[in-house]
PyMOL CGO cylinders between C-alpha atoms (Angstrom):
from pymol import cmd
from pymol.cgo import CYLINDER

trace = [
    CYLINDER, 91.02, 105.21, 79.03, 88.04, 105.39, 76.62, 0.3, 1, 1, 1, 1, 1, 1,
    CYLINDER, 88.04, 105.39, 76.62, 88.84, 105.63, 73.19, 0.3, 1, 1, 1, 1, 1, 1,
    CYLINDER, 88.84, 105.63, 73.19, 86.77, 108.17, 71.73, 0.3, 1, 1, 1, 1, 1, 1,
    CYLINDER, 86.77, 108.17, 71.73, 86.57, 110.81, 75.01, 0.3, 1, 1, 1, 1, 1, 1,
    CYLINDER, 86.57, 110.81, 75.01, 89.75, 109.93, 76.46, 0.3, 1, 1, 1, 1, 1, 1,
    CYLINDER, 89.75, 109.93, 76.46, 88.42, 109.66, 79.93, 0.3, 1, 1, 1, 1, 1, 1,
    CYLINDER, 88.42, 109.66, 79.93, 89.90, 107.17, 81.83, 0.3, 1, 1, 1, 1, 1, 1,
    CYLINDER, 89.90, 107.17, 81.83, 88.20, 104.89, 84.66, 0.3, 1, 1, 1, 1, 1, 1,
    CYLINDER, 88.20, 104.89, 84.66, 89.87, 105.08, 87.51, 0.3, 1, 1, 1, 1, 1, 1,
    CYLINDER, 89.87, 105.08, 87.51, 91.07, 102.09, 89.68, 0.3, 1, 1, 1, 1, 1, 1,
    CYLINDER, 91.07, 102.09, 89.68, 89.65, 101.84, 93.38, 0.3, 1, 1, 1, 1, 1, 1,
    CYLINDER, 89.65, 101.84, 93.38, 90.89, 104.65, 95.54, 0.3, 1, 1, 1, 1, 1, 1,
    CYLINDER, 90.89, 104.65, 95.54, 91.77, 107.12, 92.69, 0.3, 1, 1, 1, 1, 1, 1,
    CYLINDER, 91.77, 107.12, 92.69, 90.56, 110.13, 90.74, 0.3, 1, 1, 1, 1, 1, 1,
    CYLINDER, 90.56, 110.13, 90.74, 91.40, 113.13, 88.07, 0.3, 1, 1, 1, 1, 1, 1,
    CYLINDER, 91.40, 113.13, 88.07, 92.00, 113.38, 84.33, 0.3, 1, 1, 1, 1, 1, 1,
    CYLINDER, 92.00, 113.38, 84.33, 94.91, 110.63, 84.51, 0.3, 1, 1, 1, 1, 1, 1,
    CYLINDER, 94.91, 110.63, 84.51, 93.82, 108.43, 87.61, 0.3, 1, 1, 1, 1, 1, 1,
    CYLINDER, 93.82, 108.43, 87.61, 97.04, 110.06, 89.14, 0.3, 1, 1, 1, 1, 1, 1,
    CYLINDER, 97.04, 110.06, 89.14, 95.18, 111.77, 92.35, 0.3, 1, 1, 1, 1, 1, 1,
    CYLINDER, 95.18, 111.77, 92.35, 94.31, 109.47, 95.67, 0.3, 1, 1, 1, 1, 1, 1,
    CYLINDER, 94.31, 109.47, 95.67, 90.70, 109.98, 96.78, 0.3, 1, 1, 1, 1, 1, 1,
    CYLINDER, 90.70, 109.98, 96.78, 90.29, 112.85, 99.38, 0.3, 1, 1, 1, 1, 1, 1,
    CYLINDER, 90.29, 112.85, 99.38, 89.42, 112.16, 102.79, 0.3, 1, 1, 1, 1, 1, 1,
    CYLINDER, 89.42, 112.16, 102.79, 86.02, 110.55, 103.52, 0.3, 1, 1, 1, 1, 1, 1,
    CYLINDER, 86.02, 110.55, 103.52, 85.71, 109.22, 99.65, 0.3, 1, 1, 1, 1, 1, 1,
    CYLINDER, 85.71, 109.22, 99.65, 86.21, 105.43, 98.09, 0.3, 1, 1, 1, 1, 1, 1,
    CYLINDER, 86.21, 105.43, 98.09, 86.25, 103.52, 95.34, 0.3, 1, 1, 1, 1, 1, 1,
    CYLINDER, 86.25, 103.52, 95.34, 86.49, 103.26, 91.16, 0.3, 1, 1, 1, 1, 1, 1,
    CYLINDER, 86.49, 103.26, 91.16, 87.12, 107.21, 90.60, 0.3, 1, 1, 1, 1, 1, 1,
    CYLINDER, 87.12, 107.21, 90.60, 86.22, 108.16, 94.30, 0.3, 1, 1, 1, 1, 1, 1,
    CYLINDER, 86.22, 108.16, 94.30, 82.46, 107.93, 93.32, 0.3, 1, 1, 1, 1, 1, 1,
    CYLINDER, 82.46, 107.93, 93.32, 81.22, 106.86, 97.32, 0.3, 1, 1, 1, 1, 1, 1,
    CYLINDER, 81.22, 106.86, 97.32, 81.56, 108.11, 100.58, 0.3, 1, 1, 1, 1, 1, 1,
    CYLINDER, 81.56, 108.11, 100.58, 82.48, 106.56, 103.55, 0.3, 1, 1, 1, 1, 1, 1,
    CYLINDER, 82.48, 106.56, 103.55, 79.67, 105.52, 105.77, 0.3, 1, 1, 1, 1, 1, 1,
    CYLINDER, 79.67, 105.52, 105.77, 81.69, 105.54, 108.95, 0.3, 1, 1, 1, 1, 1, 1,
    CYLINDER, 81.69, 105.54, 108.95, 80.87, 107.20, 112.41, 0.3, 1, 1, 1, 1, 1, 1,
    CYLINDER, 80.87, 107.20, 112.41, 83.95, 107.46, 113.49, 0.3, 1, 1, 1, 1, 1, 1,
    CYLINDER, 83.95, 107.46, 113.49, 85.71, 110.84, 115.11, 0.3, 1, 1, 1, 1, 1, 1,
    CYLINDER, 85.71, 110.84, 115.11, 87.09, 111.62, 110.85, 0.3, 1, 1, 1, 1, 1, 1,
    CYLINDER, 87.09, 111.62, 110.85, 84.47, 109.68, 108.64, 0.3, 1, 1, 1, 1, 1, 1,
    CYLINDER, 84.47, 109.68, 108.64, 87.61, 107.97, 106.91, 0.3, 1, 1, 1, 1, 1, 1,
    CYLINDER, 87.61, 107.97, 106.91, 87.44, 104.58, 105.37, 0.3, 1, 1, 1, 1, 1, 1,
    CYLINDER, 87.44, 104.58, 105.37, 89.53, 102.56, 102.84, 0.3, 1, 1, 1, 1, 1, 1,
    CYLINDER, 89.53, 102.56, 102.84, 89.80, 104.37, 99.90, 0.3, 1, 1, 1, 1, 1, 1,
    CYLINDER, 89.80, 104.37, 99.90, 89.96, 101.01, 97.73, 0.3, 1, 1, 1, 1, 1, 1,
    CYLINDER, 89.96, 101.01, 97.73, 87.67, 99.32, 100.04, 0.3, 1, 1, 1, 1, 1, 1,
    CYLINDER, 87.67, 99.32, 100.04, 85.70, 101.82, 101.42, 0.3, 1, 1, 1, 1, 1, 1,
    CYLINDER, 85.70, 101.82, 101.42, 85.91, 99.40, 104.79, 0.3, 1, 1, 1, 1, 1, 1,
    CYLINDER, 85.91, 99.40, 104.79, 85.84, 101.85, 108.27, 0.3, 1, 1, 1, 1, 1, 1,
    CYLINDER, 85.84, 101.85, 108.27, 89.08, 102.62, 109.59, 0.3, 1, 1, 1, 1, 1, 1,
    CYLINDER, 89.08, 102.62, 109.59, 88.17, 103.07, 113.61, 0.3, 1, 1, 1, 1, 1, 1,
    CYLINDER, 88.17, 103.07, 113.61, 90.21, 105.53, 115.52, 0.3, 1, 1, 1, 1, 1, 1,
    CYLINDER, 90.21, 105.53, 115.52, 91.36, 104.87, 119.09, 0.3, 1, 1, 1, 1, 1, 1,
    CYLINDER, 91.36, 104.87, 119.09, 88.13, 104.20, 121.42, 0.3, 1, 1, 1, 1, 1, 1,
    CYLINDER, 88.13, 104.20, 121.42, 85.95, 103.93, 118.30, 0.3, 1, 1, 1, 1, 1, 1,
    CYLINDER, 85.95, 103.93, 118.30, 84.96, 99.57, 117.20, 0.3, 1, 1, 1, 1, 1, 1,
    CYLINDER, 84.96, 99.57, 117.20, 81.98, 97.98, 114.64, 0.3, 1, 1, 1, 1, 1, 1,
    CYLINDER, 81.98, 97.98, 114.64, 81.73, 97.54, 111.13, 0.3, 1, 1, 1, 1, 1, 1,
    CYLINDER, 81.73, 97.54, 111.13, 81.04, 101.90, 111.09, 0.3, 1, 1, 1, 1, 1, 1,
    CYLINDER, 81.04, 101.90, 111.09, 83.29, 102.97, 113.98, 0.3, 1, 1, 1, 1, 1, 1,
    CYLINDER, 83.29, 102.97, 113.98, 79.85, 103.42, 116.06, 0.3, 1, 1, 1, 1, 1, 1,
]
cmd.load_cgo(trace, "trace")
C-alpha cells in the first residue's frame, strides 16, 4: 500500500480497500481495471490473466 494515501495496488485478479475482494465476473487484472474480451455464452476470462475461459461448444483465443 502507498504510503501517504494508504491505497493499496492490488495483485492480478483482485480489488477493494485491502486487495481482499476477487474481481467480479467479466473483469481481470492488477485491481480488476480490464474486461474480458471474450465471446463466449458468460464473457468470463482469467481474472489474473484475463485469458478466455470457453464454455462447452465455444473454442479460439475469444470463445468465438
Amino acid at each position: 500500500c502507498h504510503p501517504v494515501t494508504g491505497t493499496c495496488s492490488c495483485p492480478p485478479g483482485w480489488t477493494g480497500h485491502r486487495c481482499q475482494r476477487a474481481c467480479d465476473l467479466g473483469r481481470w487484472g492488477p485491481d480488476c481495471a480490464h474486461a474480458c474480451n471474450c465471446s463466449n455464452g458468460d464473457g468470463s476470462c482469467s481474472a489474473e490473466s484475463g485469458q478466455c475461459q470457453c464454455l462447452a461448444g465455444y473454442t479460439g483465443t475469444h470463445c468465438e
